[in-house]
C-alpha positions as CSV (number, residue, x, y, z in Angstrom):
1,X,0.0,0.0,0.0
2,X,2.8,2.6,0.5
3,X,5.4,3.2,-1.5
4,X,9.0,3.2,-1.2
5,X,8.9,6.7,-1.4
6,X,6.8,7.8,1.2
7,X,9.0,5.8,3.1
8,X,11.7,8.0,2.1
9,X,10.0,10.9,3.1
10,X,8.9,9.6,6.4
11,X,12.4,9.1,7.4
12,X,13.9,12.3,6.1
13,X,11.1,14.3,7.4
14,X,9.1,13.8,10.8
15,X,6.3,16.1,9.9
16,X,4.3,17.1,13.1
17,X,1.0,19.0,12.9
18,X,0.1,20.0,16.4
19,X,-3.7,20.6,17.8
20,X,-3.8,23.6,17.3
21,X,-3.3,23.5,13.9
22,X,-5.6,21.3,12.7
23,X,-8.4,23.5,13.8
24,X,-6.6,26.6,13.0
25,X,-7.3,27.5,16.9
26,X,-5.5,29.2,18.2
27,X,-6.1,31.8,15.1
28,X,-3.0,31.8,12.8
29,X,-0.8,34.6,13.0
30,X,0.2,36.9,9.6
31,X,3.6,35.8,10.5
32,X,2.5,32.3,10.5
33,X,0.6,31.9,7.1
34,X,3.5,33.9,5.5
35,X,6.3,31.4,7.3
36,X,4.2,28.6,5.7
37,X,3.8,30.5,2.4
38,X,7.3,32.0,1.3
39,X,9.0,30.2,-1.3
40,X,6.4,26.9,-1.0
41,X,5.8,25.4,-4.6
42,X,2.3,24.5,-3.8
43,X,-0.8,25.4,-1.6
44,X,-3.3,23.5,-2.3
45,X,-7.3,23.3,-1.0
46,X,-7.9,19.5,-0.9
47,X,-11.0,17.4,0.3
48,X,-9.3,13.9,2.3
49,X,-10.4,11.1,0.8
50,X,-8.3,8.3,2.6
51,X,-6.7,7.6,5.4
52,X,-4.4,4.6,6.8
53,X,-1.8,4.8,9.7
54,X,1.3,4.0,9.6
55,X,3.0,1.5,11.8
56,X,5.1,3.2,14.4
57,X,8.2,0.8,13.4
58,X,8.1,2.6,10.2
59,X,7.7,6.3,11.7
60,X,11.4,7.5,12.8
61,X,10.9,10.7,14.0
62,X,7.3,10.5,15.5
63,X,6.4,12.5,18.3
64,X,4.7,10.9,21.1
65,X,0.8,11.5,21.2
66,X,0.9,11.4,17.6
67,X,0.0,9.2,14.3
68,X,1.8,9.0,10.9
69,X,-1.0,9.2,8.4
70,X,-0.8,7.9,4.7
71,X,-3.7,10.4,3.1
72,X,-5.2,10.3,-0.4
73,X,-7.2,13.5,-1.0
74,X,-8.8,15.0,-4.4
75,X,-7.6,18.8,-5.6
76,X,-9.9,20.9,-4.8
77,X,-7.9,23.9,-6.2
78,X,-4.3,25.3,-6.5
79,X,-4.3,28.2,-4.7
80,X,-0.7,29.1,-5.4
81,X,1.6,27.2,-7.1
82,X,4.9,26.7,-9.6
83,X,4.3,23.2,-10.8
84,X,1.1,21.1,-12.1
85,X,-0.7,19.5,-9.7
86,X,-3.2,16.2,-10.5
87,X,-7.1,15.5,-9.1
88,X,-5.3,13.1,-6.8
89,X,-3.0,13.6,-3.9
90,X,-1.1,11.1,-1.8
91,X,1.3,12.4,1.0
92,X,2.4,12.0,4.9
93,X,1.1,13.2,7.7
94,X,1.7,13.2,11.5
95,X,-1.5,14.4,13.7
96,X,-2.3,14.4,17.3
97,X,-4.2,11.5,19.2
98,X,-7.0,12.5,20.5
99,X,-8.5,13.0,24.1
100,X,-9.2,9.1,24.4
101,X,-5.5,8.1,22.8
102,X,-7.6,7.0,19.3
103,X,-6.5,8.4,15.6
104,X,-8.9,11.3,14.4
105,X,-11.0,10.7,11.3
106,X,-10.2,13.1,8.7
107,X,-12.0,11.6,6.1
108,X,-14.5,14.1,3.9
109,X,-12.2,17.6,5.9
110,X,-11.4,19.9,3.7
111,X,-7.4,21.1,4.2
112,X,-4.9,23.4,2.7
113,X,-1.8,22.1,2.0
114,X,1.8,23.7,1.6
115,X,3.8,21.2,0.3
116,X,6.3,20.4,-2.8
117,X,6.1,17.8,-5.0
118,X,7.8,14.4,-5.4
119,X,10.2,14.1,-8.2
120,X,9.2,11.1,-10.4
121,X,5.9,10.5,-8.4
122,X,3.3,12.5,-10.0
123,X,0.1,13.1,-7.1
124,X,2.9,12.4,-4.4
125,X,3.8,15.6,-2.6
126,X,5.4,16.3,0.6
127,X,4.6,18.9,3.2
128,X,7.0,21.5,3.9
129,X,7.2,21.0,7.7
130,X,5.1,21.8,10.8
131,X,1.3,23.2,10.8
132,X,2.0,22.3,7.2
133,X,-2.1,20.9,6.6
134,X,-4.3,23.4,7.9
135,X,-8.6,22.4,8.2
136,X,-9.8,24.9,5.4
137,X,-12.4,27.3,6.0
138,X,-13.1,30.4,3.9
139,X,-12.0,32.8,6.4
140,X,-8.2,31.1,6.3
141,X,-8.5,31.1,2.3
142,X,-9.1,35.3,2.3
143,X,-6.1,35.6,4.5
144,X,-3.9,33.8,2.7
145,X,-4.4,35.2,-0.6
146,X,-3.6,38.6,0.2
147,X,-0.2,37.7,1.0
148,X,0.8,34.7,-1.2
149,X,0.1,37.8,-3.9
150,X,2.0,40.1,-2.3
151,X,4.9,37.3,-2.3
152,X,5.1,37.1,-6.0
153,X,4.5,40.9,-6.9
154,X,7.4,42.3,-8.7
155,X,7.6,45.1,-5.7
156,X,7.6,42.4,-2.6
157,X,10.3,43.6,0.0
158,X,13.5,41.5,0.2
159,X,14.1,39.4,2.9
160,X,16.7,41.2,5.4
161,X,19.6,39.1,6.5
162,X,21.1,41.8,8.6
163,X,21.6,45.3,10.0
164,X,25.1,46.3,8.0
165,X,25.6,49.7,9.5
166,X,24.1,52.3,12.2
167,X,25.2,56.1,11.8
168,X,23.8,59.1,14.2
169,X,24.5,62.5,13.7
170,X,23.3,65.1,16.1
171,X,22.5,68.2,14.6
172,X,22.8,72.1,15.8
173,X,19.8,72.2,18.1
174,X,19.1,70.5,21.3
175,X,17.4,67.5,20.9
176,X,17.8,67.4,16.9
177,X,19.4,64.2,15.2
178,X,19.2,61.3,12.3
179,X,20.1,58.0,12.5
180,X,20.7,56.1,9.3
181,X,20.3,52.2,9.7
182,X,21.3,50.1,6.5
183,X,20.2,46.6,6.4
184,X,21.6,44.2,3.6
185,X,19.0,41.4,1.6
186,X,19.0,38.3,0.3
187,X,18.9,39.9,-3.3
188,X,21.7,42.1,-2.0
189,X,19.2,45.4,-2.7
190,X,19.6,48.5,-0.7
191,X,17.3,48.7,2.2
192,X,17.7,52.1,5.0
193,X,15.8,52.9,8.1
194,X,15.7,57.1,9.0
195,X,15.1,58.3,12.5
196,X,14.4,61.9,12.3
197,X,13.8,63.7,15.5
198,X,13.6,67.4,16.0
199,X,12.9,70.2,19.4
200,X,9.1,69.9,20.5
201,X,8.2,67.1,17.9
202,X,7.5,63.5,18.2
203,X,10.2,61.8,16.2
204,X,9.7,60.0,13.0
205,X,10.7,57.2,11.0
206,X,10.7,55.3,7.5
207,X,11.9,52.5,5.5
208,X,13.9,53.2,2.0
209,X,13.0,49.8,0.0
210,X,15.3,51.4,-3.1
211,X,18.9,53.2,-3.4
212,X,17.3,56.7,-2.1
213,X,17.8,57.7,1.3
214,X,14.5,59.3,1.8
215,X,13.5,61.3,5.2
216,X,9.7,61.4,4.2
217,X,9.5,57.7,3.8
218,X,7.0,56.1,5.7
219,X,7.1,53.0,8.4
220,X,5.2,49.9,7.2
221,X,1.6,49.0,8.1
222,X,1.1,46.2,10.6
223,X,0.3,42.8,9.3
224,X,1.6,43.7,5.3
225,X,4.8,41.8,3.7
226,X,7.4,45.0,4.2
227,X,6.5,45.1,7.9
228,X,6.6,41.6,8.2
229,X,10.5,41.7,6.6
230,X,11.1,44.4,9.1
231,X,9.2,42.9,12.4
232,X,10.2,39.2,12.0
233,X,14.4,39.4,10.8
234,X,15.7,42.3,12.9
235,X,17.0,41.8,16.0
236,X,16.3,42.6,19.1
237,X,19.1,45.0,20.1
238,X,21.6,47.1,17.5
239,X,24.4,45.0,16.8
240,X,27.2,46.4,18.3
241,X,29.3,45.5,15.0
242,X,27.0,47.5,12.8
243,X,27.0,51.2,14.8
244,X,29.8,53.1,13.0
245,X,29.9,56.0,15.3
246,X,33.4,56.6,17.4
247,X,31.3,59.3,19.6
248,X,29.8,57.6,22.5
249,X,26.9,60.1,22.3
250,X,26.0,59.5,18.6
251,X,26.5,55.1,19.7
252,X,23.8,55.9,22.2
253,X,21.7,57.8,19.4
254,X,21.8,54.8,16.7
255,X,21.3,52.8,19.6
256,X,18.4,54.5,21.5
257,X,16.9,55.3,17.8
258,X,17.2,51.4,16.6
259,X,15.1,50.4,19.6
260,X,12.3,53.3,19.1
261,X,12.2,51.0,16.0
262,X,11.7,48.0,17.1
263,X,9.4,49.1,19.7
264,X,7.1,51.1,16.9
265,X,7.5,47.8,14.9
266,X,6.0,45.9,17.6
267,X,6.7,42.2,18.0
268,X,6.8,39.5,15.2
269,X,4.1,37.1,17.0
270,X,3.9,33.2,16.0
271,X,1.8,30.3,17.6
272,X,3.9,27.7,15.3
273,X,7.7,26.4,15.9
């Protein structure tokens, strides 16, 4: 009944979907669905059709409290995705006991996948990781669009591997400054941070997504692809490596000014590993 493959995949990857995650409770995060969504060949809306458990002997990896599904489900629709998928679906799955220690039915639910397929095993496909099956409901379908969109638009932020340099300068009136922050990307484009603050005025700050240094750029809007790049990679504190500043007084500035930043930002909340 299974396949060498699957076998394969069982052993290379212990997929665990938690709970929580199979009733989307509690509610998924934006952080979450794009984590599941960035750079995954397909998301799927499938209907379960099948199910049989695996024999624990053939589960490395299994967590305990849970069960090793083999699932055949029918496409309902390809959400997003680079490669051709069939009607029919065969994958892995680990999912919790339940309350009385017995393997949940999941035959007839509705899901959506994020997975990537199987070279050489047409309708074989293999989640990405955790939470990777979500139960599908139209409410999770209307969030997820939005941003899987936004992921391939030609203008979607970079991802930000790190903050490359910090410089303050203070300028002729108390309580006046900038503070520059360059970040560097994956696609090595030019990404800046300005913290403006002048006498009497609550300061002010923006994100530069091109090679402009722009004071009137604006911060990102909470729960959108640029503020997730921002709210999700940066680190907590200003990396002592990056502030370029001799002066004590302007290292205090960057420094003060990078965590008005990260406060305004807010945190980057998740309820998945």
């Amino acid at each position: 009944m299974f396949s060498k493959t699957f076998f394969a995949i069982s052993a290379a990857v212990a997929l665990a979907v938690p709970a929580a995650a199979q009733d989307n409770a509690p509610r998924l995060t934006y952080a979450d669905l794009v984590e599941l969504s960035d750079g995954t060949p397909l998301v799927i809306r499938a209907e379960i059709r099948k199910q049989a458990q695996v024999s624990p002997e053939r589960s490395p990896g299994l967590a305990p409290g849970f069960a090793r599904l083999y699932v055949e489900a029918r496409t309902g629709s390809l959400i997003a995705g680079t490669v051709p998928v069939g009607e029919e679906l065969k994958y892995l799955v680990d999912v919790p006991l339940d309350a009385k220690g017995k393997v949940p039915k999941l035959k007839k639910q509705e899901v959506i996948l994020f997975a990537r397929p199987v070279a050489g095993r047409p309708g074989e496909i293999q989640l990405i990781g955790t939470d990777a099956q979500l139960r599908y409901s139209p409410e999770l379908e209307s969030r997820l669009r939005p941003i899987l969109a936004d992921l391939v638009s030609p203008q979607a932020p970079p991802k930000i591997t790190r903050v490359s340099d910090a410089l303050a300068v203070e300028g002729t009136l108390v309580g006046e400054s900038e503070t520059q922050l360059f970040l560097d990307t994956e696609e090595d484009g030019p990404v800046s941070i300005t913290v403006v603050r002048r006498p009497g005025q609550a300061p002010r700050w923006g994100v530069s997504w091109t090679e402009i240094v722009d004071q009137a750029a604006r911060p990102p809007q909470s729960g959108t692809l640029q503020w997730y790049r921002l709210a999700c990679a940066l680190p907590q504190d200003l990396p002592g490596t990056a502030n370029l500043a001799q002066d004590q007084r302007a290292r205090e500035l960057a420094a003060r000014d990078y965590a008005f930043v990260i406060d305004q930002l807010g945190p980057c909340e998740r309820t998945t590993d």
